[in-house]
HTML snippet that shows the backbone in 3Dmol.js (N, CA, C, O; Angstrom):
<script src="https://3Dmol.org/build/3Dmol-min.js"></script>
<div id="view" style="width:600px;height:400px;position:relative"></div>
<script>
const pdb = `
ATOM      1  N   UNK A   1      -9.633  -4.598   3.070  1.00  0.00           N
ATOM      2  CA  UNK A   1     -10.237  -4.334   4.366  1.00  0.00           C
ATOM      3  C   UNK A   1     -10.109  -2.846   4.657  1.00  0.00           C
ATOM      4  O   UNK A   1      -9.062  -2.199   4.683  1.00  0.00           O
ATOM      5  N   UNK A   2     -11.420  -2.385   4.884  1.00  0.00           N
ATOM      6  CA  UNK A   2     -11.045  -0.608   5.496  1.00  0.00           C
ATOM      7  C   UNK A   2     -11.607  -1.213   7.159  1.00  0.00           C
ATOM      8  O   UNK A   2     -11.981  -2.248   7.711  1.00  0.00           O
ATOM      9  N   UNK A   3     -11.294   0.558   7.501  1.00  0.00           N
ATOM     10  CA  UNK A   3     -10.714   1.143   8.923  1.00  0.00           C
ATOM     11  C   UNK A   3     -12.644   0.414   9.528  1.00  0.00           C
ATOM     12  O   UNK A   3     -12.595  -0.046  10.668  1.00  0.00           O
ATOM     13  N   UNK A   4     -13.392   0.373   9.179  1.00  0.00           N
ATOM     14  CA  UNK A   4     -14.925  -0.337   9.923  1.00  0.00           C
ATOM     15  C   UNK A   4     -14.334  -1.884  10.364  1.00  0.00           C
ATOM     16  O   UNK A   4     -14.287  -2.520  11.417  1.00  0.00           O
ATOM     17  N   UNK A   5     -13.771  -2.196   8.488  1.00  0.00           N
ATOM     18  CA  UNK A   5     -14.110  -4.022   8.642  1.00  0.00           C
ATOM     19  C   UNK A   5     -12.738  -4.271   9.782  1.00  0.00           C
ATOM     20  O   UNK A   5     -12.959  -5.163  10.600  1.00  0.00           O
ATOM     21  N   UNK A   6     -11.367  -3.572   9.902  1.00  0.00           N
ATOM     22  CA  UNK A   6     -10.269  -3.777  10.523  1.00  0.00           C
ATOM     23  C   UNK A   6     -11.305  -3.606  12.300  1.00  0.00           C
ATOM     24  O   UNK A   6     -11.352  -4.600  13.025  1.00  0.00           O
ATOM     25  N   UNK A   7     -11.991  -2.323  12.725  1.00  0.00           N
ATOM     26  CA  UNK A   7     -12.525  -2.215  14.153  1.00  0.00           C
ATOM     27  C   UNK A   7     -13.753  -3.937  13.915  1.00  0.00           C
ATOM     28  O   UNK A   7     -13.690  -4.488  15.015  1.00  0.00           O
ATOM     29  N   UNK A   8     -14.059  -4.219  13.608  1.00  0.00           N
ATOM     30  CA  UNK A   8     -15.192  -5.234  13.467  1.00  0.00           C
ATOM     31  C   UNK A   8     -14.187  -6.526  13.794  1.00  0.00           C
ATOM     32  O   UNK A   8     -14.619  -7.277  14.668  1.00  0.00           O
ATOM     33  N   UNK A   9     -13.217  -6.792  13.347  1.00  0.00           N
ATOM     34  CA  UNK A   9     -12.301  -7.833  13.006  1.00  0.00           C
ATOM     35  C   UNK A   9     -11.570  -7.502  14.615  1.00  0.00           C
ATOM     36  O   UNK A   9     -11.717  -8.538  15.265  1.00  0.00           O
ATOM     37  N   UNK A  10     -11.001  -6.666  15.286  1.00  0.00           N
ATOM     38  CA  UNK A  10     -10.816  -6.535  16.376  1.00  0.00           C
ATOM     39  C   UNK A  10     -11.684  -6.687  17.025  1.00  0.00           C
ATOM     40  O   UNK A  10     -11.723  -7.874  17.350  1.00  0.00           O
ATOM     41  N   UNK A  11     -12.355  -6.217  17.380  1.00  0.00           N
ATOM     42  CA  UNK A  11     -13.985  -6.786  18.333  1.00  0.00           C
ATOM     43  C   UNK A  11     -14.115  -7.794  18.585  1.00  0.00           C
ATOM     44  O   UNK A  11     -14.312  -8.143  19.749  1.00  0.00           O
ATOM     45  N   UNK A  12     -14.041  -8.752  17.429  1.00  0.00           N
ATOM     46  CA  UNK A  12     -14.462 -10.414  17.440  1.00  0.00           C
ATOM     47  C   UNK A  12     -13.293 -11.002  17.731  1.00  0.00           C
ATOM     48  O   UNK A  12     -13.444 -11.903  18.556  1.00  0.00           O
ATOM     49  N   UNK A  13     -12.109 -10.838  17.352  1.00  0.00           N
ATOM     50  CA  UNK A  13     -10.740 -11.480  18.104  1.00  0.00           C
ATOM     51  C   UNK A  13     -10.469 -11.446  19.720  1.00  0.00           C
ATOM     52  O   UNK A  13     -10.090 -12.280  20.542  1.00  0.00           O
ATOM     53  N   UNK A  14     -10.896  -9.913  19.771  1.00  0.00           N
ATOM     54  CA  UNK A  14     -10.734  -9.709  21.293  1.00  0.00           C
ATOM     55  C   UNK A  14     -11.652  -9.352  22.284  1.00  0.00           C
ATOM     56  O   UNK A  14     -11.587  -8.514  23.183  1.00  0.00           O
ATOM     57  N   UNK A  15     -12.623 -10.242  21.910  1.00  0.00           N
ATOM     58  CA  UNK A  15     -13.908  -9.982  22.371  1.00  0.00           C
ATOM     59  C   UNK A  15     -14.458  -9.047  23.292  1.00  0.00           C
ATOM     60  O   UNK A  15     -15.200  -9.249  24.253  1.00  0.00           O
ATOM     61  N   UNK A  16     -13.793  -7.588  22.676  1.00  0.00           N
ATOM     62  CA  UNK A  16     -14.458  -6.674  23.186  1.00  0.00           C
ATOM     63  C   UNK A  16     -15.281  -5.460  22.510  1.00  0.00           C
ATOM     64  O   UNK A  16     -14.620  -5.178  21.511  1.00  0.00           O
ATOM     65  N   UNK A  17     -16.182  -4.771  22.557  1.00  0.00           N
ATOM     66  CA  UNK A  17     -17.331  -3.829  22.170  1.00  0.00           C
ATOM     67  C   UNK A  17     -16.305  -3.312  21.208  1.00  0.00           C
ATOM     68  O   UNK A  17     -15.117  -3.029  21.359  1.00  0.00           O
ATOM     69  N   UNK A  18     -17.254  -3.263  19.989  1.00  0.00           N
ATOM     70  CA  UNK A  18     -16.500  -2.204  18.937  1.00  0.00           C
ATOM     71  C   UNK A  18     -16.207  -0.837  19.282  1.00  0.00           C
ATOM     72  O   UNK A  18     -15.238  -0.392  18.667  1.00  0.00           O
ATOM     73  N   UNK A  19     -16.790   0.002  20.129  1.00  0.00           N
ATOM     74  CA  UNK A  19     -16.270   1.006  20.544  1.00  0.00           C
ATOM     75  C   UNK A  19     -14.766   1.591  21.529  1.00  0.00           C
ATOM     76  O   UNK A  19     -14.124   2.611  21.778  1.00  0.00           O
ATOM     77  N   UNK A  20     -14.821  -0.175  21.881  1.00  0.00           N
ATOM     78  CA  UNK A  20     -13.315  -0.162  22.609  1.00  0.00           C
ATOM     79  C   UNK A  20     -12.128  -0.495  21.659  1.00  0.00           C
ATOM     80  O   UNK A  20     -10.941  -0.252  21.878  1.00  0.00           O
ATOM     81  N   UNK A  21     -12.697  -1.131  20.499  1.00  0.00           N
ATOM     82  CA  UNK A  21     -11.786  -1.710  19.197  1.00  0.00           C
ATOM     83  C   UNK A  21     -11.611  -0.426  18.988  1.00  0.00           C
ATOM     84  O   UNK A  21     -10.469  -0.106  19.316  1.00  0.00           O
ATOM     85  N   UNK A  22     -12.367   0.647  18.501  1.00  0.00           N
ATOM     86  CA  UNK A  22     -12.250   1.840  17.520  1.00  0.00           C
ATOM     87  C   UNK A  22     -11.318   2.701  18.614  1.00  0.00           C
ATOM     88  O   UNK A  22     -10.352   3.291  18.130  1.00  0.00           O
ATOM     89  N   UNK A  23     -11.538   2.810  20.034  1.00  0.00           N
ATOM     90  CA  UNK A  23     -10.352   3.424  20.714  1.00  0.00           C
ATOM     91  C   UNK A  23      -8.997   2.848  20.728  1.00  0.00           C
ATOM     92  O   UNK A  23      -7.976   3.514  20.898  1.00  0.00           O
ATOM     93  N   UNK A  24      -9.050   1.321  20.502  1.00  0.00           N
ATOM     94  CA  UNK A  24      -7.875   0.786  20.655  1.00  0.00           C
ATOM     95  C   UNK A  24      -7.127   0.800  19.642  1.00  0.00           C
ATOM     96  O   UNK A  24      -5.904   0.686  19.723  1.00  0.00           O
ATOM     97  N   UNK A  25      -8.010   0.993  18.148  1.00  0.00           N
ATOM     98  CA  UNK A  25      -7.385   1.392  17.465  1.00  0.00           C
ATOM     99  C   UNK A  25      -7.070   2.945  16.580  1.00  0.00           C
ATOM    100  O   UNK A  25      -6.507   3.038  15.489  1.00  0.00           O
ATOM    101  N   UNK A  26      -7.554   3.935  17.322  1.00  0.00           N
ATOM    102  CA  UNK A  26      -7.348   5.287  17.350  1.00  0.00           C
ATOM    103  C   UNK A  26      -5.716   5.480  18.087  1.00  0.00           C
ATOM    104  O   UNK A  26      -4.711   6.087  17.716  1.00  0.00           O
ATOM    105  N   UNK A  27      -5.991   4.755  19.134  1.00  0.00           N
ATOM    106  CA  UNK A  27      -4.641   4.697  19.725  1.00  0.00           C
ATOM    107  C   UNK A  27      -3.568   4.091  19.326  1.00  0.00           C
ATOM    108  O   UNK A  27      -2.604   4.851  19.420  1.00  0.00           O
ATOM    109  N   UNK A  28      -3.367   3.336  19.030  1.00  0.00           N
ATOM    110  CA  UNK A  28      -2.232   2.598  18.121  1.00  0.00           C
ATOM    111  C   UNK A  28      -1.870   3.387  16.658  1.00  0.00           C
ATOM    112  O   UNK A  28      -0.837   3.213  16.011  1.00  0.00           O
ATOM    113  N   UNK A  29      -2.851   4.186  16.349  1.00  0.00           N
ATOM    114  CA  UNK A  29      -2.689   4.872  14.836  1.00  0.00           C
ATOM    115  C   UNK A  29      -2.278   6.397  15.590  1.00  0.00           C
ATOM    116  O   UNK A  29      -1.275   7.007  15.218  1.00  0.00           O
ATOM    117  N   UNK A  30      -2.875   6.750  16.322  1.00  0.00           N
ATOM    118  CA  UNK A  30      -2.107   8.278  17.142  1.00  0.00           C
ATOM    119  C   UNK A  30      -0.804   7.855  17.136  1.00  0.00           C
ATOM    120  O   UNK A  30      -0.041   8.554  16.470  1.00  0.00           O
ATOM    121  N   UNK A  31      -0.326   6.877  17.708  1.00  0.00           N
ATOM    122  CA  UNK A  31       0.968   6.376  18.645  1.00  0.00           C
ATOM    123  C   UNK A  31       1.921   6.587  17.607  1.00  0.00           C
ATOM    124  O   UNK A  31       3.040   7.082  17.740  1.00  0.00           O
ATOM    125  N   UNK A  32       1.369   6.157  16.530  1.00  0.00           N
ATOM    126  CA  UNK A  32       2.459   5.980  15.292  1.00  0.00           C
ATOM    127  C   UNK A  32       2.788   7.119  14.544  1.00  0.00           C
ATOM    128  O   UNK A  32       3.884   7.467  14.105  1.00  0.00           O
ATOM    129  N   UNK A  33       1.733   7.629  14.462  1.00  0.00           N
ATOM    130  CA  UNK A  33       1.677   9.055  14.155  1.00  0.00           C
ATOM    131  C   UNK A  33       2.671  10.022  14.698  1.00  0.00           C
ATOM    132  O   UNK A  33       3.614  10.472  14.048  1.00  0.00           O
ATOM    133  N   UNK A  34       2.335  10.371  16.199  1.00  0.00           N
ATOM    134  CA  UNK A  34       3.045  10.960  17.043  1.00  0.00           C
ATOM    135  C   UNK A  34       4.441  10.596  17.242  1.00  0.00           C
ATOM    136  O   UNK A  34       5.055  11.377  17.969  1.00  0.00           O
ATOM    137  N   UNK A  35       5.129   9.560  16.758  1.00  0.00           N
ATOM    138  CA  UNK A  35       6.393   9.138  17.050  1.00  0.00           C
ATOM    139  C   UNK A  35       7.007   9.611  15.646  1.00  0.00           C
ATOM    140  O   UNK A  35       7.949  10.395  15.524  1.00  0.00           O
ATOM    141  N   UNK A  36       6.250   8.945  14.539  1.00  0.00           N
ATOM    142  CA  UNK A  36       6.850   9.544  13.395  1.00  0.00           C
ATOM    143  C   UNK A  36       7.340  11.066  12.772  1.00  0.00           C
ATOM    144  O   UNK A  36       8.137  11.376  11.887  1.00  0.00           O
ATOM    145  N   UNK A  37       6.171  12.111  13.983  1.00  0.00           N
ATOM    146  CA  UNK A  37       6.287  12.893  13.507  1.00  0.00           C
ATOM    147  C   UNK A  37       7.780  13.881  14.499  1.00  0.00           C
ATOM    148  O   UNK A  37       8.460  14.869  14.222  1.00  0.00           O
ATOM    149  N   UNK A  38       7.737  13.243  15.294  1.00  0.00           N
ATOM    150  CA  UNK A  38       9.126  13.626  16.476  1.00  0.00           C
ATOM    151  C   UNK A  38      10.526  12.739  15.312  1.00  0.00           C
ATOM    152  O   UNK A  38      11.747  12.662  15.449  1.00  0.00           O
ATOM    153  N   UNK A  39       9.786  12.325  14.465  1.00  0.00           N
ATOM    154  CA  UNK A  39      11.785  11.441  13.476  1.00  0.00           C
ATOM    155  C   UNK A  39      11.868  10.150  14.421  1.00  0.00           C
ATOM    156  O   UNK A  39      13.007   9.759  14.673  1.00  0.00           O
ATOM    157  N   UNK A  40      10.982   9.567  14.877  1.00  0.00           N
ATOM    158  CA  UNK A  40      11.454   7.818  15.497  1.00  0.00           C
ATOM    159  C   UNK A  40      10.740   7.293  14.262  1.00  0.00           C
ATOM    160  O   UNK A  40      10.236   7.816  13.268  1.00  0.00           O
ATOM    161  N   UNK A  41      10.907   5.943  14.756  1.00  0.00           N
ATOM    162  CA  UNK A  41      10.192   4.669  13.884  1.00  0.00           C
ATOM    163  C   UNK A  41       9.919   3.656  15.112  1.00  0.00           C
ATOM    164  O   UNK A  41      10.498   3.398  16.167  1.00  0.00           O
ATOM    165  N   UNK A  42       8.722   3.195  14.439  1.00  0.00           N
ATOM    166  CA  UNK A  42       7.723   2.321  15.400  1.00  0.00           C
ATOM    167  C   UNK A  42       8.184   0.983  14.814  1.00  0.00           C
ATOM    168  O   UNK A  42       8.215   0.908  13.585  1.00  0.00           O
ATOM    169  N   UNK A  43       8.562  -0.131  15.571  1.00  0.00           N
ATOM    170  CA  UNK A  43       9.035  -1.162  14.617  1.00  0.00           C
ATOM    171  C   UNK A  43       8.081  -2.422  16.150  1.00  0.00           C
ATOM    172  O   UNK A  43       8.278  -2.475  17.364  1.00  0.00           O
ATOM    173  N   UNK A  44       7.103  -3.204  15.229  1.00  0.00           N
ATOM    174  CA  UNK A  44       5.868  -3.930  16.132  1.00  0.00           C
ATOM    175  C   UNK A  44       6.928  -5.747  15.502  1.00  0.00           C
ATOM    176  O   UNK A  44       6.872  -6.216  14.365  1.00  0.00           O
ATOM    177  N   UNK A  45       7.624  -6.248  16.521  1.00  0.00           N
ATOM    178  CA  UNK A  45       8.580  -7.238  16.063  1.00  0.00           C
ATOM    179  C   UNK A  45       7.564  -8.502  15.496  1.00  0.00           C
ATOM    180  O   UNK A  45       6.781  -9.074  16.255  1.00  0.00           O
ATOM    181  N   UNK A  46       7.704  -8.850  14.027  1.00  0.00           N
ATOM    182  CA  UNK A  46       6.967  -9.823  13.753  1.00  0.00           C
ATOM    183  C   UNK A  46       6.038  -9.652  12.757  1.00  0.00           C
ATOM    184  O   UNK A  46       5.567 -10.465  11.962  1.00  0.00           O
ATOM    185  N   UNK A  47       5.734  -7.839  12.997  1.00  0.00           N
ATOM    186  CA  UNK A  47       5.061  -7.406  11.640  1.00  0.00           C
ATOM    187  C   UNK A  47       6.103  -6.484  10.864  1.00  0.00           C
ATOM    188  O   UNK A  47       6.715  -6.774   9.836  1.00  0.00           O
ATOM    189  N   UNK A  48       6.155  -5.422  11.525  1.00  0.00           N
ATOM    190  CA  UNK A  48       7.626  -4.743  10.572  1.00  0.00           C
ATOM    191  C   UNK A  48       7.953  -3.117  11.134  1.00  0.00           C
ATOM    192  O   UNK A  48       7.839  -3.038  12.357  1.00  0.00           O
ATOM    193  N   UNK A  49       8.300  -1.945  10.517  1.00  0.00           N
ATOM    194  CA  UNK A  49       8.910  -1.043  11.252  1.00  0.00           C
ATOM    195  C   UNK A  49       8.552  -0.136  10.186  1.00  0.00           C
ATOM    196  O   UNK A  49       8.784  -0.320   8.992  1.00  0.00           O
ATOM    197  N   UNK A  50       7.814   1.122  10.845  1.00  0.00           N
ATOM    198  CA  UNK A  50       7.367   2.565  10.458  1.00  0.00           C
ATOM    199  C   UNK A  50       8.466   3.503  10.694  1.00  0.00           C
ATOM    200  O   UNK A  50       8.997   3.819  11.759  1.00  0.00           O
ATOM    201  N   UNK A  51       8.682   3.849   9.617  1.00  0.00           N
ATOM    202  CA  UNK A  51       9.992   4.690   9.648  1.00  0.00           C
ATOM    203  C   UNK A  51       9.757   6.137   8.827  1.00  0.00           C
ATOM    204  O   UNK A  51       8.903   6.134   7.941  1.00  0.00           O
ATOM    205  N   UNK A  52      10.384   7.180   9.063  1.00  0.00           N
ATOM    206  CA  UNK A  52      10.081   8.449   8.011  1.00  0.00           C
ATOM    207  C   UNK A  52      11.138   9.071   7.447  1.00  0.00           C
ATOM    208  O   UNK A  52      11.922   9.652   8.198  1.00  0.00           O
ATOM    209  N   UNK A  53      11.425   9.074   5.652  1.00  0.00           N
ATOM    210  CA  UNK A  53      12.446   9.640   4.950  1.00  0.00           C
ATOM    211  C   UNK A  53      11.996  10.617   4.109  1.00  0.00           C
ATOM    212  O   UNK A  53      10.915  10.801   3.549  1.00  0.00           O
ATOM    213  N   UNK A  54      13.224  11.315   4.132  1.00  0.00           N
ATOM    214  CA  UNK A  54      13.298  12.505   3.454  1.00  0.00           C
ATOM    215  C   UNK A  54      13.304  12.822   1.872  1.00  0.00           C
ATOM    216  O   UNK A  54      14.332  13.272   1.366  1.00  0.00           O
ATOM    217  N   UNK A  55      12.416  12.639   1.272  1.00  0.00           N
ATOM    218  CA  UNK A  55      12.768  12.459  -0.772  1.00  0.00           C
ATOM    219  C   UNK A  55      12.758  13.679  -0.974  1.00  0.00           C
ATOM    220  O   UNK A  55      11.829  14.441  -0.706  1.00  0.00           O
ATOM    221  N   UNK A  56      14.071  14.029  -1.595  1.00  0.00           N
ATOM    222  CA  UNK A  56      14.696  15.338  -2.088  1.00  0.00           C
ATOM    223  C   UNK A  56      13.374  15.952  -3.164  1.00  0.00           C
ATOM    224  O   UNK A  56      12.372  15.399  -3.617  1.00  0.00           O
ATOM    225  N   UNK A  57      13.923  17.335  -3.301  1.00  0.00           N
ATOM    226  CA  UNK A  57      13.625  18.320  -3.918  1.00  0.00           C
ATOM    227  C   UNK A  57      13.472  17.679  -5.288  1.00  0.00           C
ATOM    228  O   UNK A  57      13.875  16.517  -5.344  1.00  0.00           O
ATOM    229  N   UNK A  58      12.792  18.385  -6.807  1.00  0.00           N
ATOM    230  CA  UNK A  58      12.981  17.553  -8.221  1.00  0.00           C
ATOM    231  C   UNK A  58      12.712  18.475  -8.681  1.00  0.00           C
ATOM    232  O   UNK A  58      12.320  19.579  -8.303  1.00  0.00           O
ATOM    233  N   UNK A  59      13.040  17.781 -10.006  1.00  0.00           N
ATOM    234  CA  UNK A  59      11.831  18.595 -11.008  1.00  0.00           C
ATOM    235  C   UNK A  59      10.646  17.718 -11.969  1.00  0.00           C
ATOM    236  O   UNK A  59      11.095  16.775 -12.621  1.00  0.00           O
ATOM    237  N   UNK A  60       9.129  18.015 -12.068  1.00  0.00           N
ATOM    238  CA  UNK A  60       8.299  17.622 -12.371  1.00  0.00           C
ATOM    239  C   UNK A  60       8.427  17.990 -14.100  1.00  0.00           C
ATOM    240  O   UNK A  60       9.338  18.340 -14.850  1.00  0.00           O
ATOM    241  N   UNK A  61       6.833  17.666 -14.246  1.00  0.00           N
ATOM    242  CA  UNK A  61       6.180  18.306 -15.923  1.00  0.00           C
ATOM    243  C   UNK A  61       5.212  18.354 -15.487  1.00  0.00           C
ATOM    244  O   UNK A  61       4.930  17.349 -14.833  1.00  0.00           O
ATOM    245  N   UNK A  62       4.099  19.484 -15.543  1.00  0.00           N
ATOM    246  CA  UNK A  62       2.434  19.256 -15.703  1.00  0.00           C
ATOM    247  C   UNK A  62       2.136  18.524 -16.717  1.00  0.00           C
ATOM    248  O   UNK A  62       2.724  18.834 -17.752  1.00  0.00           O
ATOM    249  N   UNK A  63       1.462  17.707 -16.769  1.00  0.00           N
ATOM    250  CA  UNK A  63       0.880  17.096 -17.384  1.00  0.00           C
ATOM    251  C   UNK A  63      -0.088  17.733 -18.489  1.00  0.00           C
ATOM    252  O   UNK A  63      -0.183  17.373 -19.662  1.00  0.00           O
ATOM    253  N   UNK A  64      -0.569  18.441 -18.045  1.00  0.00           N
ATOM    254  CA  UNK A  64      -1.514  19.447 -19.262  1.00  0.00           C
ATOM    255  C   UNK A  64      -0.465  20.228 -19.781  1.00  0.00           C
ATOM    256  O   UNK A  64       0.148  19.406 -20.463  1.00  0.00           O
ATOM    257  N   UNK A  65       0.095  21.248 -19.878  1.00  0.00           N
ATOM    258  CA  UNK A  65       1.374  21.776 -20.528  1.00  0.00           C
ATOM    259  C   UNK A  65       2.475  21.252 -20.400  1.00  0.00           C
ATOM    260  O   UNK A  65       3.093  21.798 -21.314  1.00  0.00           O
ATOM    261  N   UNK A  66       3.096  20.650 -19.969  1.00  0.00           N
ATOM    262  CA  UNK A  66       4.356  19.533 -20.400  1.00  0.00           C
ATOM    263  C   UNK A  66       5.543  20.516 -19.749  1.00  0.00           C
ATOM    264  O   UNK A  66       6.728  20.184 -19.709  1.00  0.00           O
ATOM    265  N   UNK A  67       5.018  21.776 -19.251  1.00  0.00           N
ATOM    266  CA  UNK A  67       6.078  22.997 -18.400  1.00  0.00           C
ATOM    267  C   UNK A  67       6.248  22.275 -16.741  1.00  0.00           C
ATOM    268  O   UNK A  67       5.552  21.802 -15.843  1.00  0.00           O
ATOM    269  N   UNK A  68       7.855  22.611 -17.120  1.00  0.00           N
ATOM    270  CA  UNK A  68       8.584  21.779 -15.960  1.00  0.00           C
ATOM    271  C   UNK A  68       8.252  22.958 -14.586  1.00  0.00           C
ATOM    272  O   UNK A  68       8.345  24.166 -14.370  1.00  0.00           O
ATOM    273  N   UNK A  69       7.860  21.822 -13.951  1.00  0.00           N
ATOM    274  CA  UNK A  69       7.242  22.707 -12.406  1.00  0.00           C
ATOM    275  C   UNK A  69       8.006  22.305 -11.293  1.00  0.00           C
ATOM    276  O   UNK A  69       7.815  21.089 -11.271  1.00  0.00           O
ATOM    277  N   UNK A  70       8.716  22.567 -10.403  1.00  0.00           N
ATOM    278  CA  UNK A  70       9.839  22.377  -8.671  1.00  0.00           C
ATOM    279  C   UNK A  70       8.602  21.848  -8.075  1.00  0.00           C
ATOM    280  O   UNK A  70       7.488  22.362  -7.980  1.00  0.00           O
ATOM    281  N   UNK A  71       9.143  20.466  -7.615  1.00  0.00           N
ATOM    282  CA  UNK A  71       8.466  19.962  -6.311  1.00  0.00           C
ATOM    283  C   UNK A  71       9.068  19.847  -5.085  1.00  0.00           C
ATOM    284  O   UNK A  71       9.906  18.950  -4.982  1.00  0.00           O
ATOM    285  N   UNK A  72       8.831  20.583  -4.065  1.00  0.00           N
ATOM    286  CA  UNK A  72       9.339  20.621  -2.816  1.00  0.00           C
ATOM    287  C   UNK A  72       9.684  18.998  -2.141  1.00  0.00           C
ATOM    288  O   UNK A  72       9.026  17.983  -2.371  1.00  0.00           O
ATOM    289  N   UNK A  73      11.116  19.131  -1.106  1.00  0.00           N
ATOM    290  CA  UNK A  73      10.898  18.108  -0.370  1.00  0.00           C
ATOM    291  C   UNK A  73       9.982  17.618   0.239  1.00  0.00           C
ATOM    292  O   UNK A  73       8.986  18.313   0.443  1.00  0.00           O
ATOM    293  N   UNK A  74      10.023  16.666   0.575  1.00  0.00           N
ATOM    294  CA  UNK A  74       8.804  16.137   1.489  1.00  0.00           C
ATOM    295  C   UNK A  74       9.164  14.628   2.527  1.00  0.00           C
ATOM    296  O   UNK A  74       9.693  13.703   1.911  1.00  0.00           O
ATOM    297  N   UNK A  75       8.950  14.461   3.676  1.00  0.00           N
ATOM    298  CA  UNK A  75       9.290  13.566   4.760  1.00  0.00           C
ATOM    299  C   UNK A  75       7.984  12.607   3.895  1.00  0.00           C
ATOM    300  O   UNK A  75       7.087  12.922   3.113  1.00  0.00           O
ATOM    301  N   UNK A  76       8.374  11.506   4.421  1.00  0.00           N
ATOM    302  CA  UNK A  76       7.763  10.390   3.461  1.00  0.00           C
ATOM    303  C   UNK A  76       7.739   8.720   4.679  1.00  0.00           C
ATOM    304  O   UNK A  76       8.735   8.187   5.168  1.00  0.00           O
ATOM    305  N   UNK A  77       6.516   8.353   4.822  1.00  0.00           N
ATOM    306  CA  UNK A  77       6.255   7.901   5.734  1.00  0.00           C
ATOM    307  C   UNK A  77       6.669   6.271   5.227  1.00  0.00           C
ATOM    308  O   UNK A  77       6.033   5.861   4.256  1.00  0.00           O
ATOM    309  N   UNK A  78       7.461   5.552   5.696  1.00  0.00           N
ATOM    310  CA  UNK A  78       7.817   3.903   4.837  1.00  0.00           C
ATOM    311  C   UNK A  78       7.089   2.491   5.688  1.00  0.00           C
ATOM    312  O   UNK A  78       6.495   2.624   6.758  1.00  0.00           O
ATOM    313  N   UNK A  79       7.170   1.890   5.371  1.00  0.00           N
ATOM    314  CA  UNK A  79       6.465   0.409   6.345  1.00  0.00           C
ATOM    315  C   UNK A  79       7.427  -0.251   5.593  1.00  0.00           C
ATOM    316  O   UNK A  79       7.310  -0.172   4.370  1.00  0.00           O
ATOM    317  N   UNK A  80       8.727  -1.140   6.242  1.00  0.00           N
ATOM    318  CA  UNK A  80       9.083  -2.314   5.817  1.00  0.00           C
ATOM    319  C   UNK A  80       8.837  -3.373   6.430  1.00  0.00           C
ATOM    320  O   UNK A  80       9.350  -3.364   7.549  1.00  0.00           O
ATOM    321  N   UNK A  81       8.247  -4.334   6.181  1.00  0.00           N
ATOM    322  CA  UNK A  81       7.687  -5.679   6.407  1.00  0.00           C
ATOM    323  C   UNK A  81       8.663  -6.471   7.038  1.00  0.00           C
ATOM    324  O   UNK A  81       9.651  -6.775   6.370  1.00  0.00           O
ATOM    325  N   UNK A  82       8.574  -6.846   8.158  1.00  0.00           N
ATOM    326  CA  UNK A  82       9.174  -7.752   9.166  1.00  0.00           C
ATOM    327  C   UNK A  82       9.340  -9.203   9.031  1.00  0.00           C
ATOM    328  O   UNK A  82       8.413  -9.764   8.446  1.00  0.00           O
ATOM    329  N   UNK A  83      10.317  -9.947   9.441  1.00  0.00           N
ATOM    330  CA  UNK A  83      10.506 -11.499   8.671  1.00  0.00           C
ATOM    331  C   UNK A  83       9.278 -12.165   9.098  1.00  0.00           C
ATOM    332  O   UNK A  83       8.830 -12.891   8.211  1.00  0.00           O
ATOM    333  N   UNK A  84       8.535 -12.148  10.263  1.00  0.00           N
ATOM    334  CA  UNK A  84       7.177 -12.921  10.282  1.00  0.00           C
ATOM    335  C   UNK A  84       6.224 -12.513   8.885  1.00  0.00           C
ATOM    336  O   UNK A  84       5.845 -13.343   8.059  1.00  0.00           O
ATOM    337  N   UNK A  85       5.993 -11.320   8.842  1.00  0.00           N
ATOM    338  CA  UNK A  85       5.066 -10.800   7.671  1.00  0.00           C
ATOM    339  C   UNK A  85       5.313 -11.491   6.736  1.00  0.00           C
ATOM    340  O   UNK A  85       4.488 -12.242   6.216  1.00  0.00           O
ATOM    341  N   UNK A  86       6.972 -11.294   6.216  1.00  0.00           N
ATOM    342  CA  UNK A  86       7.075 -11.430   5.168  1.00  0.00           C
ATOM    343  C   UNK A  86       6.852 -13.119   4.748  1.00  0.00           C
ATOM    344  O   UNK A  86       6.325 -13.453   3.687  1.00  0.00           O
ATOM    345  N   UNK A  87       7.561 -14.506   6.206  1.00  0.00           N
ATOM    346  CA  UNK A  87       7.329 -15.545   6.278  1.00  0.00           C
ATOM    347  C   UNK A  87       5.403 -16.027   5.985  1.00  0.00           C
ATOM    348  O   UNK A  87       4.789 -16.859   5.317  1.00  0.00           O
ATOM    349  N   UNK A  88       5.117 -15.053   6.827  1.00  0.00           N
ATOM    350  CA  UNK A  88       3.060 -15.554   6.573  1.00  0.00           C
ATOM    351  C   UNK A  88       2.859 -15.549   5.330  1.00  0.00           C
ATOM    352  O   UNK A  88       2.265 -16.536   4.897  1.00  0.00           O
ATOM    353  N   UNK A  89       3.310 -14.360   4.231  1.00  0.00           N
ATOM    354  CA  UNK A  89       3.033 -14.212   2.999  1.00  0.00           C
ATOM    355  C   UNK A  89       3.443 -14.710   2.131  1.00  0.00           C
ATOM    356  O   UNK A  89       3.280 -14.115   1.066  1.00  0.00           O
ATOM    357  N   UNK A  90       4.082 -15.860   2.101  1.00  0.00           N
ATOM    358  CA  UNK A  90       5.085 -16.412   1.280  1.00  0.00           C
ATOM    359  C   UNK A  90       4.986 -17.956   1.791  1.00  0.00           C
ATOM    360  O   UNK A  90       5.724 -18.815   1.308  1.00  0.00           O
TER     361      UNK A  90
END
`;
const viewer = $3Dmol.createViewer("view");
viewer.addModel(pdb, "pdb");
viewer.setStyle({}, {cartoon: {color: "spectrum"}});
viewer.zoomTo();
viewer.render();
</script>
């Protein structure tokens, strides 16, 4: 499912105009955004919890020359799946 068929699929659940789906869901994807990027985690009880970690510094290989290249840290955005999720899927 992409970001059309997900606003289309809201529309018809909540029977309101796709243009209010696509705000409603602009907003819920800002929300998460914006919290993650202040270091919280968004945790929606039943589906699961957006959280952001830190994966250290390394060292790589290019792939075309096989010369070892430094990859910077980087904050790293996680979704762990909540016991409803994980109960629906199973």
């Amino acid at each position: 499912m992409n970001k059309s068929e997900l606003i289309e699929h809201i529309a018809r659940q909540a029977d309101i105009s796709k243009a209010a789906a696509t705000r409603a869901l602009e907003a819920v994807i800002g929300g998460v955004k914006t919290t993650l990027k202040k270091g919280g985690s968004v945790t929606i009880v039943g589906f699961g919890t957006f959280t952001v970690t830190k994966r250290a510094a390394r060292t790589g290989r290019n792939p075309r020359t096989g010369e070892a290249i430094k990859i910077k840290s980087a904050k790293m955005a996680r979704f762990r799946p909540g016991k409803g999720l994980r109960d629906h899927l199973n």
